[in-house]
C-alpha positions in Angstrom: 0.0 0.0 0.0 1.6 3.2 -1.1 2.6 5.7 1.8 0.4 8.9 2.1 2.7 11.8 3.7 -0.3 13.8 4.2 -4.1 13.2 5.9 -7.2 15.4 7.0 -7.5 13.1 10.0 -5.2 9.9 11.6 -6.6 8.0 14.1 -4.1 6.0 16.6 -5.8 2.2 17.0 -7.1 -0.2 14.6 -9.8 -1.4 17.6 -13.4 -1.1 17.3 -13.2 2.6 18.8 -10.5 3.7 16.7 -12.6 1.6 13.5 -15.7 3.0 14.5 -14.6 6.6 14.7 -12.7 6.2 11.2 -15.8 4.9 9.8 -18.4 8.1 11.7 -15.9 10.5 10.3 -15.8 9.2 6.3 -19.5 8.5 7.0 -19.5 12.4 7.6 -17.9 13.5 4.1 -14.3 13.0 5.6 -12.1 12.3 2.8 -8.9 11.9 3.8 -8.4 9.4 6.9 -5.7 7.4 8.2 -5.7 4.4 11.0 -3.1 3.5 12.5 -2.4 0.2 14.0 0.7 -1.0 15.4 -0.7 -5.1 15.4 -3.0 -6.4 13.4 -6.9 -5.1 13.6 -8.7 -6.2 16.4 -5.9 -8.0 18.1 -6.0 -5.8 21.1 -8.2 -4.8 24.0 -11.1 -5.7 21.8 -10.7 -9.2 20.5 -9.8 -9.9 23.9 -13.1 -8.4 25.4 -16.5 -10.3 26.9 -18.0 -8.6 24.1 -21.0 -7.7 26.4 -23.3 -4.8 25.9 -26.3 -3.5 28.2 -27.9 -0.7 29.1 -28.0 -1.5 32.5 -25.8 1.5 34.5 -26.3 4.0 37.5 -25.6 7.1 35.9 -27.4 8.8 33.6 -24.1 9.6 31.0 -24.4 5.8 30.6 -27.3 4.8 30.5 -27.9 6.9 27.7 -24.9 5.8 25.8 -25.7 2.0 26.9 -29.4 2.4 25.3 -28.0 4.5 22.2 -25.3 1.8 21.2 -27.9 -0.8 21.8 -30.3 0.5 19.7 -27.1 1.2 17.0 -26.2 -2.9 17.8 -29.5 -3.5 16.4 -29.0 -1.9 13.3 -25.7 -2.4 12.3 -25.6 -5.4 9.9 -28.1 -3.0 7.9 -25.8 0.0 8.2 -22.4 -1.8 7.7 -23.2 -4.4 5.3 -22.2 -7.7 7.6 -23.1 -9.4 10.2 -22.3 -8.3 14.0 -22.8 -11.5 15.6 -25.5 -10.0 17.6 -26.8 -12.2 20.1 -30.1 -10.4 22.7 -30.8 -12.5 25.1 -30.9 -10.3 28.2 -28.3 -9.0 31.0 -29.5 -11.0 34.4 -28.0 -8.4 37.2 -27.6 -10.9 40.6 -27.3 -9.4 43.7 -25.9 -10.8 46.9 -26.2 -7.9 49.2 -29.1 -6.2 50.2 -27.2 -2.6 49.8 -26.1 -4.2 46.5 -29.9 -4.9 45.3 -31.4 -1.4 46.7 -28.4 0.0 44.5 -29.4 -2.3 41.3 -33.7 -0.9 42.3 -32.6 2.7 42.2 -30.6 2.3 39.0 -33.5 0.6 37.5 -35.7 3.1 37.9 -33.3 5.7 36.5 -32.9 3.4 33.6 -37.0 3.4 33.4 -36.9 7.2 33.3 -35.0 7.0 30.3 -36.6 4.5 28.4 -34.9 1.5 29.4 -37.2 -1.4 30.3 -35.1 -2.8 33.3 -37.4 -5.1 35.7 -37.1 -6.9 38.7 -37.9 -10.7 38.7 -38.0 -13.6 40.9 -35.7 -16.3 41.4 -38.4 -18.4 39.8 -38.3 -16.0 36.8 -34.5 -15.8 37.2 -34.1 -19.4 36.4 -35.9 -19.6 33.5 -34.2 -17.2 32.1 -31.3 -18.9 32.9 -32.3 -22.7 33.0 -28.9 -23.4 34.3 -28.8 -20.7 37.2 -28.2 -21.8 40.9 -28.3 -18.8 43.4 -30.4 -19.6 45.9 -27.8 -17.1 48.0 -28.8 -14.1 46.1 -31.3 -11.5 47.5 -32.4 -10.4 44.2 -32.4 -9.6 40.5 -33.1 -7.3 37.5 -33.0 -7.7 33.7 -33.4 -6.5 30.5 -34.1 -8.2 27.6 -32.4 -6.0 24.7 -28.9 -6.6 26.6 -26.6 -9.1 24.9 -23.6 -9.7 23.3 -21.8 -9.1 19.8 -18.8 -10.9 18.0 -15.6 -8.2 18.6 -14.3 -9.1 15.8 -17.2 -9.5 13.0 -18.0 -5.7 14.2 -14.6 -4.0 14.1 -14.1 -6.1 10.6 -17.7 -4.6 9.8 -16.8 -1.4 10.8 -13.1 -1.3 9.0 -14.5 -2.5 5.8 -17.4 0.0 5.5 -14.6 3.0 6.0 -12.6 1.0 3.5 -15.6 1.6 0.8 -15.8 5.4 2.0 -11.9 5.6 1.7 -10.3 5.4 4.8 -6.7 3.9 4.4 -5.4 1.1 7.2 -2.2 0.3 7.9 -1.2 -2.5 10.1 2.2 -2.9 12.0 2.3 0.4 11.7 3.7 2.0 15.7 3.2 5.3 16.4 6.4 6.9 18.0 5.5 10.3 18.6 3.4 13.0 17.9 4.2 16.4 16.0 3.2 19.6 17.5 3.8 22.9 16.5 2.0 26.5 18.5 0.1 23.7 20.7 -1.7 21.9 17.4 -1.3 19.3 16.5 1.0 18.7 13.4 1.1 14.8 12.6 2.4 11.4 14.0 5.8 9.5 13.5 5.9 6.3 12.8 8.1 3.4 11.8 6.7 3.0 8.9 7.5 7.0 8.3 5.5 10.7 9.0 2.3 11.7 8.1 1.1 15.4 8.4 -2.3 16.2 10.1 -4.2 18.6 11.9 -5.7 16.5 13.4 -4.8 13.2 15.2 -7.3 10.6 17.3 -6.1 8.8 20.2 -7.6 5.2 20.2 -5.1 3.4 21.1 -6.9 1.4 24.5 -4.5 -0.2 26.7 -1.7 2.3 25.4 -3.6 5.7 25.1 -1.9 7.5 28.2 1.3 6.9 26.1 0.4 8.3 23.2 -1.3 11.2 25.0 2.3 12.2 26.7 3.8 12.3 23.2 1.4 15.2 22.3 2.1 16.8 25.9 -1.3 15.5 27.1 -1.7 14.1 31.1 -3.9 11.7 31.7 -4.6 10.1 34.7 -5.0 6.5 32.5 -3.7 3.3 33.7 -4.2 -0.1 32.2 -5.4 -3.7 34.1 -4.7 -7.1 32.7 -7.8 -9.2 33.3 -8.3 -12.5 32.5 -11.1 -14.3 30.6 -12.0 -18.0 30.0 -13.7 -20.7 27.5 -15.2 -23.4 27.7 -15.6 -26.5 25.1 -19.5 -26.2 23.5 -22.3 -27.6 26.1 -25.6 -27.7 25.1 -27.4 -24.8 24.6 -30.1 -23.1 26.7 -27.4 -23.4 30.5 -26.8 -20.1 30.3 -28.2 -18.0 27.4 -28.2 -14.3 29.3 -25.0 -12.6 30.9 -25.0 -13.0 34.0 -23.3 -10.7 36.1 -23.2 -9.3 39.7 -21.2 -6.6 41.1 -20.6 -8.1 45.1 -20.0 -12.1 43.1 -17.5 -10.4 40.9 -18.2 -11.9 37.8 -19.8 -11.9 34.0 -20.4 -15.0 32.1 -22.7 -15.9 29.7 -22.7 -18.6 27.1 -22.0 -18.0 22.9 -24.4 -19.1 20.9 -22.1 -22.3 19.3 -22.6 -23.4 23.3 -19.0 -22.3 24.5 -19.3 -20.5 28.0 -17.2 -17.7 28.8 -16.3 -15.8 31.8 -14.1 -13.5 33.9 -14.0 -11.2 36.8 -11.8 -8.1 38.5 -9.0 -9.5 38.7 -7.0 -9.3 42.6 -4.4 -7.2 43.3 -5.5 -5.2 39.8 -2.0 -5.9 38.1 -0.9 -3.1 36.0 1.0 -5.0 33.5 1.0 -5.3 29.6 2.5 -9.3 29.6 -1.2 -10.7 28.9 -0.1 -13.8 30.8 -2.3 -16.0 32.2 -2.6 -17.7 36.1 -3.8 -20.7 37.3 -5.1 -18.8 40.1 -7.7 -17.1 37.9 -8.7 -20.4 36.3 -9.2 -21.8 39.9 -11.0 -19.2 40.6 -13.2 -18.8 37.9 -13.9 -22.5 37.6 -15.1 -22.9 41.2 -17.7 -19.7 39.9 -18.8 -21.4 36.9 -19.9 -24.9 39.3 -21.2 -23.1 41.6 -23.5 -20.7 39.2 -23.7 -23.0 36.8 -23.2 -26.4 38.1 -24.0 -28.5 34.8 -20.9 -27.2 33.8 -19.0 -29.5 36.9 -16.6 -31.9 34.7 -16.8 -29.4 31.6 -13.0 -29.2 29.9 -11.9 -25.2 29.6 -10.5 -24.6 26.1 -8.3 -21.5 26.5 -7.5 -18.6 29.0 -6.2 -15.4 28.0 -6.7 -12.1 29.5 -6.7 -8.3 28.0 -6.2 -4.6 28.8 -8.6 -2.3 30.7 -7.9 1.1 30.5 -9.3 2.8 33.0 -9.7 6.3 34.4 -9.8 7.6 38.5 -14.1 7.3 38.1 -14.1 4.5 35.3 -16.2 6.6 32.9 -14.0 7.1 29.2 -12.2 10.4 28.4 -13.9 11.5 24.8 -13.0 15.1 24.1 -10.4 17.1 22.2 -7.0 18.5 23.9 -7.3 21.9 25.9 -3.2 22.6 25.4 -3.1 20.6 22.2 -6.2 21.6 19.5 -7.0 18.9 16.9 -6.0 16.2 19.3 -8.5 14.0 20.4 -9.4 11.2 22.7 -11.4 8.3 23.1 -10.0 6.0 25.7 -10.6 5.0 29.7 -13.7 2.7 28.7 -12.7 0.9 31.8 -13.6 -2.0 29.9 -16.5 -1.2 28.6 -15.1 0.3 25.3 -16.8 -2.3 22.7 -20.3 -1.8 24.1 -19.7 1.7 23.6 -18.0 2.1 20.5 -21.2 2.9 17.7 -22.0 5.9 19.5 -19.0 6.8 21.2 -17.3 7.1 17.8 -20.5 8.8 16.0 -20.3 11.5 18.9 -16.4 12.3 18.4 -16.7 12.3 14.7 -19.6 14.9 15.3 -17.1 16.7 17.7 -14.1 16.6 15.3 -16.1 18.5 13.1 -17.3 21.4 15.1 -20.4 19.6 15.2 -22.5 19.2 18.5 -22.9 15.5 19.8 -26.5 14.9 19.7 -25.9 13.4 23.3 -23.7 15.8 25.1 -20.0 14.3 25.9 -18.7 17.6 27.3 -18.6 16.0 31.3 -15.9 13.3 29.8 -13.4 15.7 29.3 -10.3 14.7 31.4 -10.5 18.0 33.2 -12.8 16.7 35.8 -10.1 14.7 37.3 -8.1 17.9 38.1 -11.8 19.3 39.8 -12.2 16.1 41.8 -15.8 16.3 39.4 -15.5 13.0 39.1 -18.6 10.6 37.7 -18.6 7.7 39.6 -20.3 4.1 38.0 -21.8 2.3 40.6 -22.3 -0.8 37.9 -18.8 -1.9 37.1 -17.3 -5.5 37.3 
């Protein structure tokens, strides 16, 4: 692929949010746009992610950008031309405290203010969604049936070959090693593949956003978690068919639709590494959750462990904004591993913002600022 010297826009990260913001801004009437990917597509944060999505939160910010990106999921195959892998069959929150289930009532009824049809059900209820569910320990549980799951990497494809069509140029093994400013703009990026001159540049680059952030002279308070995830060989179908995931049990799991069951929690002691390694301590750990959740999984062989980057931010809500000291940089990182759920409308908002445009749901509290004002926005609903 010839090397362009020159580009309207370059966005750092060939992920879903760096794909999905590529493909918003050509969508736009962008013509000249550049991602930048220093593996291959998809081969970081997000194909290592649960892949989850839900509008199931405690604030307002994301419950709106949980039901928007839903309601984008459900679309997508239309809009992009291929299939997503979407898969609705319903979040199932469990709680095991009582503080834990007043927390998941009051979020519910935000979530009903906004047009989210959240409810509470019994444990009756609660096993036939999940035929497979034993918790007679929990005090109590809410769903929603338009939560789910998507394939990572059927979407970011999607989303990378419908900016192809509109234009947008990818190039893979391609590292960013600094980025060009000049006055406080931004000038370009340099890579070791060679320079390309911008005025604007888009950090998406997940686990490793704080580090291209400090190449432009940005600060962010960013800091990345390996966490771990498992798979299981294909059971029959209907043990698990919703996520399932509680806040106090520390855990998601839900099972694919070929029958696989997959699974992880926050991990202990939070390591802040970039190895992805793996521990028997997590697969001990997560096995003895699956039999006792699940327990016709008891004697089920686990195909593969691996584990993935959060990047997260002091109030684990993302930072999606442009640079105060550096104009024409912009971010879209700190998902807190929750970038892939977000990613339709997270990178239809920023594309609007590139522009000069204003985001038809306002983003203007994610600016990293609010770390510096102790404003933060704290999630109640994060595993």
């Amino acid at each position: 692929m010839t090397w362009k010297r020159t580009a309207d826009v370059v966005v750092v990260g060939g992920g879903v949010q760096g794909c999905s913001i590529a493909y918003n801004l050509a969508k736009l009437g962008v013509k000249d746009i550049v991602v930048l990917e220093k593996g291959s597509i998809c081969s970081g944060s997000t194909g290592r992610c649960g892949a989850g999505i839900r509008a199931q939160w405690g604030t307002e910010m994301n419950c709106r950008f949980g039901l928007a990106s839903v309601e984008k999921f459900e679309q997508l195959h239309e809009e992009l031309g291929m299939d997503c892998g979407l898969n609705q069959s319903g979040y199932l929150m469990v709680a095991y405290k009582e503080s834990e289930f007043q927390q998941l009532q009051k979020s519910m009824k935000l979530q009903n203010s906004l047009g989210i049809d959240t409810r509470i059900v019994s444990y009756a209820e609660a096993r036939e969604i999940c035929p497979g569910l034993s918790a007679a320990d929990a005090v109590g549980f809410t769903f929603h049936n338009r939560d789910g799951h998507a394939d990572p990497f059927l979407t970011t494809f999607a989303y990378m070959e419908a900016a192809k069509r509109l234009g947008v140029t990818f190039h893979r093994f391609t590292e960013v090693t600094d980025v060009k400013t000049v006055g406080g703009k931004i000038a370009g990026v340099v890579t070791t593949k060679g320079d390309i001159d911008a005025p604007v540049v888009v950090d998406a680059a997940g686990g490793y956003s704080q580090f291209i952030a400090k190449m432009a002279g940005v600060d962010i308070p960013n800091f990345s978690e390996r966490h771990e995830i498992l798979i299981t060989e294909p059971v029959e179908a209907g043990v698990c068919p919703p996520m399932l995931m509680s806040f106090s049990g520390n855990y998601y799991i839900q099972q694919r639709p070929h029958g696989s069951i997959i699974g992880g929690c926050s991990p202990e002691g939070h390591p802040q590494d970039y190895e992805m390694g793996t521990s028997w301590d997590f697969l001990e750990m997560m096995s003895r959750t699956f039999v006792k959740l699940l327990p016709r999984t008891k004697g089920v062989r686990v195909v593969r462990q691996w584990s993935g980057l959060y990047n997260i931010t002091p109030d684990k809500q993302p930072v999606l904004c442009e640079a105060d000291n550096v104009r024409g940089f912009f971010l879209s990182c700190g998902y807190s591993g929750h970038g892939f759920m977000f990613a339709p409308i997270s990178g239809e908002l920023l594309a609007q913002k590139i522009l000069g445009q204003d985001p038809w749901i306002a983003i203007d509290q994610l600016h990293y600022s609010r770390f510096e004002r102790g404003d933060l926005l704290i999630e109640p609903a994060v595993v």
